[in-house]
C-alpha positions in Angstrom: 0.5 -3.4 17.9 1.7 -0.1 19.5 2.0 1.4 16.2 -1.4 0.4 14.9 -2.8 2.8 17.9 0.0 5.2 16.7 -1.6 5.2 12.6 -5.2 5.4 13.7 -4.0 8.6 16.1 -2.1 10.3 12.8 -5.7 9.5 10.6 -8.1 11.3 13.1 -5.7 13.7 13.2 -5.8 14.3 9.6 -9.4 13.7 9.6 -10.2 16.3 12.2 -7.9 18.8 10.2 -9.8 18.7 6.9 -13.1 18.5 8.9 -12.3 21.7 11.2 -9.0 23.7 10.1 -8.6 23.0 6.2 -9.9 26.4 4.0 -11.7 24.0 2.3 -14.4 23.1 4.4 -15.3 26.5 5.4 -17.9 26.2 2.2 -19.3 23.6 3.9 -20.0 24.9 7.3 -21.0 28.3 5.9 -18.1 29.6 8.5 -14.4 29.9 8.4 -13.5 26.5 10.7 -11.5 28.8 13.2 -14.8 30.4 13.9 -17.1 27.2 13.9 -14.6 25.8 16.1 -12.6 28.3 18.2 -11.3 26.1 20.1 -11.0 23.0 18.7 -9.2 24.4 16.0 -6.3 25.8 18.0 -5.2 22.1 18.4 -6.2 20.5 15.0 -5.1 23.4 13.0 -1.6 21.5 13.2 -3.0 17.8 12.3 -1.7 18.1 8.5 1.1 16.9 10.7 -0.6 13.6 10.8 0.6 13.0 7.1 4.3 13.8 8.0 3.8 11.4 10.8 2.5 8.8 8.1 5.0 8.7 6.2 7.4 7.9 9.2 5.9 5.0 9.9 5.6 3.9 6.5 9.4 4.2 6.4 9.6 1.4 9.5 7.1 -0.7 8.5 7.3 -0.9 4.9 11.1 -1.9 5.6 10.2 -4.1 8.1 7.9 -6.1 6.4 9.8 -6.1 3.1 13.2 -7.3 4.7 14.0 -10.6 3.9 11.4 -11.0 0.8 11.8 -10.9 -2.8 11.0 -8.4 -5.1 8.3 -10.4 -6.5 6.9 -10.5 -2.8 7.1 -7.1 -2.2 5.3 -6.3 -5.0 2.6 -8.3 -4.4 2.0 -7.5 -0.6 1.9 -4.1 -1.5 -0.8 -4.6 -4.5 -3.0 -6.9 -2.1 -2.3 -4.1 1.0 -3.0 -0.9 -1.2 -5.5 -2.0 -3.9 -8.6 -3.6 -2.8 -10.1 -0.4 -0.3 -8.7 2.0 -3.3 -11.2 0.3 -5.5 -13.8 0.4 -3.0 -13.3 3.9 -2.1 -13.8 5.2 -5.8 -16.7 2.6 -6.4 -18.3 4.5 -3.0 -17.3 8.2 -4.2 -18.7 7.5 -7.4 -21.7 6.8 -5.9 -21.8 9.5 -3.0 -21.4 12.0 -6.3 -24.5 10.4 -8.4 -26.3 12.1 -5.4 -24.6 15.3 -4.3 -23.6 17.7 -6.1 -20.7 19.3 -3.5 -16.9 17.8 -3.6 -14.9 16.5 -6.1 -16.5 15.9 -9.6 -14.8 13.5 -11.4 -15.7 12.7 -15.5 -15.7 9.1 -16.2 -12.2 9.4 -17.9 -10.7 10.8 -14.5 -12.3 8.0 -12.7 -11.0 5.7 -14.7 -7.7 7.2 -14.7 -7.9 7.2 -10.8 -8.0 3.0 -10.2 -4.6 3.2 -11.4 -3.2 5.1 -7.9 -1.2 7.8 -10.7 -3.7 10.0 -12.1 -1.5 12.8 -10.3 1.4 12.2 -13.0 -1.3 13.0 -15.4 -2.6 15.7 -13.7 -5.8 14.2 -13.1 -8.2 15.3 -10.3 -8.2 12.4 -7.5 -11.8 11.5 -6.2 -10.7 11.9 -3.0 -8.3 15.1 -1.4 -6.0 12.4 0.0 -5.2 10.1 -3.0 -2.4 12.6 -3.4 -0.2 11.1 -0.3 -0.6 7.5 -2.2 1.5 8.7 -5.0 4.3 9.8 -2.7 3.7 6.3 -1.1 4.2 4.7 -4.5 7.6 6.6 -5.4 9.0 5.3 -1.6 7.9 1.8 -3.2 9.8 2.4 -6.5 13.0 3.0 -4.6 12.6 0.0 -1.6 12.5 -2.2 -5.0 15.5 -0.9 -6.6 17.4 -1.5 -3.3 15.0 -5.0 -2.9 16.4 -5.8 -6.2 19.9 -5.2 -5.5 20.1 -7.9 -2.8 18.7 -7.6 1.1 18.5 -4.8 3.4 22.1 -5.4 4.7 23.0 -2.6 7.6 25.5 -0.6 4.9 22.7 -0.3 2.1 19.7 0.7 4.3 21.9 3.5 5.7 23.3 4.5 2.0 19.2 4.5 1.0 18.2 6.5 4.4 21.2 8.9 3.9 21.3 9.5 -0.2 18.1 9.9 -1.1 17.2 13.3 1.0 20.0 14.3 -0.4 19.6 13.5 -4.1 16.2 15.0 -3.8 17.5 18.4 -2.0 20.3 18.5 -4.9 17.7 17.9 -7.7 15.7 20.8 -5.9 18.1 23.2 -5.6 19.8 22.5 -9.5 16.5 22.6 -11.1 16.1 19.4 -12.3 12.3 19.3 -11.9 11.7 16.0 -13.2 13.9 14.1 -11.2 13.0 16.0 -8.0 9.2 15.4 -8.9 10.3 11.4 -8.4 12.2 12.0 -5.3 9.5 13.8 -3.2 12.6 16.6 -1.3 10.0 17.5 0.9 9.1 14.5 2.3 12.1 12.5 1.9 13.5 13.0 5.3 10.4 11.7 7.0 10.4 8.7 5.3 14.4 8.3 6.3 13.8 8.9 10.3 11.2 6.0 9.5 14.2 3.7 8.3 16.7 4.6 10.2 14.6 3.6 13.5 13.8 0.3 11.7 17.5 -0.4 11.4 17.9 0.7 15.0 15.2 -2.0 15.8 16.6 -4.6 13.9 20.7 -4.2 14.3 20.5 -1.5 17.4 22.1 1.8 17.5 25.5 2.7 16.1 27.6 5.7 15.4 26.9 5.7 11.9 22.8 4.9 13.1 22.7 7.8 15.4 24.5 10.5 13.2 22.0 9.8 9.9 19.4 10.0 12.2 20.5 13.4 13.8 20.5 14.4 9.9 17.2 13.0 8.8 15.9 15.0 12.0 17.4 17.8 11.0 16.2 17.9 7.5 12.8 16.8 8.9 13.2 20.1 11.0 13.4 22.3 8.3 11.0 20.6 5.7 8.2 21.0 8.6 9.2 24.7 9.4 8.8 25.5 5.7 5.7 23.8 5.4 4.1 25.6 8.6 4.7 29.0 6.5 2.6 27.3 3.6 -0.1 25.8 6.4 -1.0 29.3 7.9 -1.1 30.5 4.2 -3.8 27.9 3.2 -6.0 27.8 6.6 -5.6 32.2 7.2 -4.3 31.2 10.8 -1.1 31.0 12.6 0.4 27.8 12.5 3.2 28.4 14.8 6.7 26.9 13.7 8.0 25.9 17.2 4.3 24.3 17.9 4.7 22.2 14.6 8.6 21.1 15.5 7.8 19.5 18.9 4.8 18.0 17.4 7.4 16.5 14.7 9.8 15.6 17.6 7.0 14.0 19.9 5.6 12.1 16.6 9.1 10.8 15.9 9.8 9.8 19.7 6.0 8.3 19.6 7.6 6.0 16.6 10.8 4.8 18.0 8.5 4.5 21.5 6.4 1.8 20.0 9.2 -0.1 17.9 11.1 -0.5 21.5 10.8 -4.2 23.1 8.9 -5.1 26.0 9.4 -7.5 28.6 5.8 -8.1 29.2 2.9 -8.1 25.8 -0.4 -6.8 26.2 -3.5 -8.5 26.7 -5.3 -10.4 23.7 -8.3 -7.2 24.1 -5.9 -4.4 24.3 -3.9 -6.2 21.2 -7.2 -7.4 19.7 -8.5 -3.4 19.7 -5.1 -2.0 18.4 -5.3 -4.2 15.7 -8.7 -3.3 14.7 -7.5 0.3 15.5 -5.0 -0.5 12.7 -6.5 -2.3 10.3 -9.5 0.2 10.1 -6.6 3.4 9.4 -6.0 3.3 5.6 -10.1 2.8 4.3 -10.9 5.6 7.3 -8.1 7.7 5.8 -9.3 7.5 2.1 -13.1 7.8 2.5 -13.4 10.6 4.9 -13.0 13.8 2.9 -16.0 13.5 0.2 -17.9 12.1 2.5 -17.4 13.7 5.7 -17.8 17.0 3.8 -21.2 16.0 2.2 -22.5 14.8 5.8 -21.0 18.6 6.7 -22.9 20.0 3.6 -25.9 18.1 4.5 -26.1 18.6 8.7 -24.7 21.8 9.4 -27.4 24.2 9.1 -30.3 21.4 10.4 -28.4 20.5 13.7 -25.5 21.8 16.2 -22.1 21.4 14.4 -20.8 19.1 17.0 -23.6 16.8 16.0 -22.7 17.1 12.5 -18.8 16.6 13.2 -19.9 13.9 14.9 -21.7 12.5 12.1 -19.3 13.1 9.5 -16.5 11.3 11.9 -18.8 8.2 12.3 -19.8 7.9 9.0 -16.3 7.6 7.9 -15.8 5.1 10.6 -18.7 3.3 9.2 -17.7 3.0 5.9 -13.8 2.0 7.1 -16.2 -0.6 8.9 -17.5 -2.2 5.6 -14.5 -1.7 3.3 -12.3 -3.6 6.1 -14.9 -6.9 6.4 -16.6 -6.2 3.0 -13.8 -6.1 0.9 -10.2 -6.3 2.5 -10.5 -9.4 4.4 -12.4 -11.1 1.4 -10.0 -10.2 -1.5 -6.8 -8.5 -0.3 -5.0 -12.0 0.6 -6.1 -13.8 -2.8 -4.6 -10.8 -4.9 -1.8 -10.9 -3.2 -1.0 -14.5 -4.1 -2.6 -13.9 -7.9 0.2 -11.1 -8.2 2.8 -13.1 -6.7 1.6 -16.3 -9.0 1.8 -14.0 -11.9 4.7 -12.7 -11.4 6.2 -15.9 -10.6 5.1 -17.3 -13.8 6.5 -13.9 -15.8 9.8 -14.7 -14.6 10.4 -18.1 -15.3 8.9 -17.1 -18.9 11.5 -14.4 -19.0 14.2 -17.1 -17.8 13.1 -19.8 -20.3 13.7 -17.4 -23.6 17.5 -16.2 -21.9 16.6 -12.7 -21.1 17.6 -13.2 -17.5 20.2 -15.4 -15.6 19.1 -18.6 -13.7 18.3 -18.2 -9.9 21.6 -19.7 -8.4 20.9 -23.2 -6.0 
């Protein structure tokens, strides 16, 4: 529940960077966001950290909730989780773009292209800024499946999986090979590792072997986030200092491991009943904000104060997280998960009949 609270922070985070540090909203507000927000902007210049943070705890969680299920499982939770708000969220941008004429315009073709979650492999705009991070999500998938479909998360493989693929991705950076670093995501690798590494720490408890890949993934962590500050003052035309953005790494990562740590006493049903909401409100909040929050920007910020229109563009996307969650999640997410899991149920015994793969043991 802890975490929930934890994903919604690393969202407004990210929301609050694109709305009042990112280059690209200085269009928008007429003013470069340092100036528009002096001192706001001292703090969120730094919450593209929020994504980093992500995919920490996707590393945790996507273990934790795949251990101990089939590969047709997987699949399917992940369809049911990712799918239905995607839709949503392009059916709304869409929409928001049959009406203003700012953002991301998208030809029917790229739209189209976008329902699949990979338009970036065919370097196709994304309707939203964000849809970028779901790719990288995706690849993380790709490889929990292959390990999924070698048997279950014993101790020894989640360590080989959090220890060899930073690696493989730093040796197919530095050796040029371009296409398979592309698929192992270097940069972000290591984040995704400190994520599993606590989850097998939560599960099986700390070791030697625990402790030292996590001092590595750390490490690695260390040094993708220093290089990425250089490229962060580079985009926004501020300083993004590099020891500012490694505590913020280290407190994110002691944030994580703080919330998978058991407790002697649970909290109450409202503080557990607002987390959850808190959590369940994260991913649609995280892909509708940019179009729209920059069009409410577009639309307020020379008729009102800015803070009003901050304000605005924050509550909107809060609004519309509102209806995706009730209006479309809760209503569809469960029964696609089952129709993929039925389907691909069906697929393999259809594969098994005609010999092509071996009978599931008794």
């Amino acid at each position: 529940m802890a975490m929930d609270g934890l994903r919604f922070g690393a969202a407004a985070a990210v929301l609050l960077y694109h709305f009042t540090a990112t280059s690209t909203v200085t269009s928008y507000w007429g003013t470069v966001p340092e100036r528009a927000f002096p001192v706001l902007n001292e703090v969120t210049r730094y919450g593209w950290l929020g994504v980093e943070l992500f995919f920490m705890i996707s590393g945790f969680v996507i273990l934790l909730s795949a251990d101990g299920r089939g590969v047709s499982g997987f699949v399917a939770s992940r369809v049911g989780r990712l799918f239905p708000a995607y839709w949503a969220c392009i059916v709304l941008t869409v929409a928001l773009q049959r009406v203003w004429s700012g953002g991301r315009q998208t030809t029917l073709f790229e739209t189209l292209v976008n329902l699949t979650m990979v338009q970036d492999l065919f370097e196709v705009t994304g309707v939203q800024v964000v849809f970028w991070t779901l790719l990288v999500e995706l690849k993380f998938y790709l490889l929990v499946l292959v390990v999924l479909a070698l048997g279950p998360f014993t101790r020894h493989r989640v360590l080989a999986f959090a220890a060899l693929w930073p690696l493989a991705g730093w040796a197919a950076q530095e050796l040029g090979a371009a296409w398979l670093a592309e698929w192992l995501v270097p940069d972000y690798a290591p984040y995704f590792s400190v994520g599993m590494l606590l989850f097998l720490a939560y599960r099986d408890g700390f070791d030697v072997a625990t402790s030292l890949l996590l001092a590595g993934a750390l490490a690695l962590s260390v040094l993708r986030v220093l290089d990425a500050a250089g490229r962060a003052s580079d985009l926004q035309g501020v300083t993004v200092d590099p020891t500012v953005t490694v505590v913020i790494l280290l407190l994110s990562v002691a944030a994580v491991w703080a919330t998978t740590l058991r407790r002697s006493t649970a909290p109450s049903r409202r503080v557990a009943a607002v987390l959850g909401t808190f959590g369940a409100l994260t991913y649609p909040v995280y892909l509708v904000h940019t179009q729209f929050g920059y069009a409410v920007i577009d639309v307020l910020a020379h008729e009102t104060t800015r803070t009003v229109a901050l304000v605005a563009a924050g509550g909107l996307s809060i609004a519309l997280a509102v209806a995706i969650h009730y209006g479309v999640e809760r209503p569809t997410s469960a029964r696609l998960r089952r129709a993929v899991q039925d389907g691909l149920r069906r697929f393999g015994h259809a594969v098994r009949a005609r010999g092509l793969l071996p009978q599931p043991r008794s």
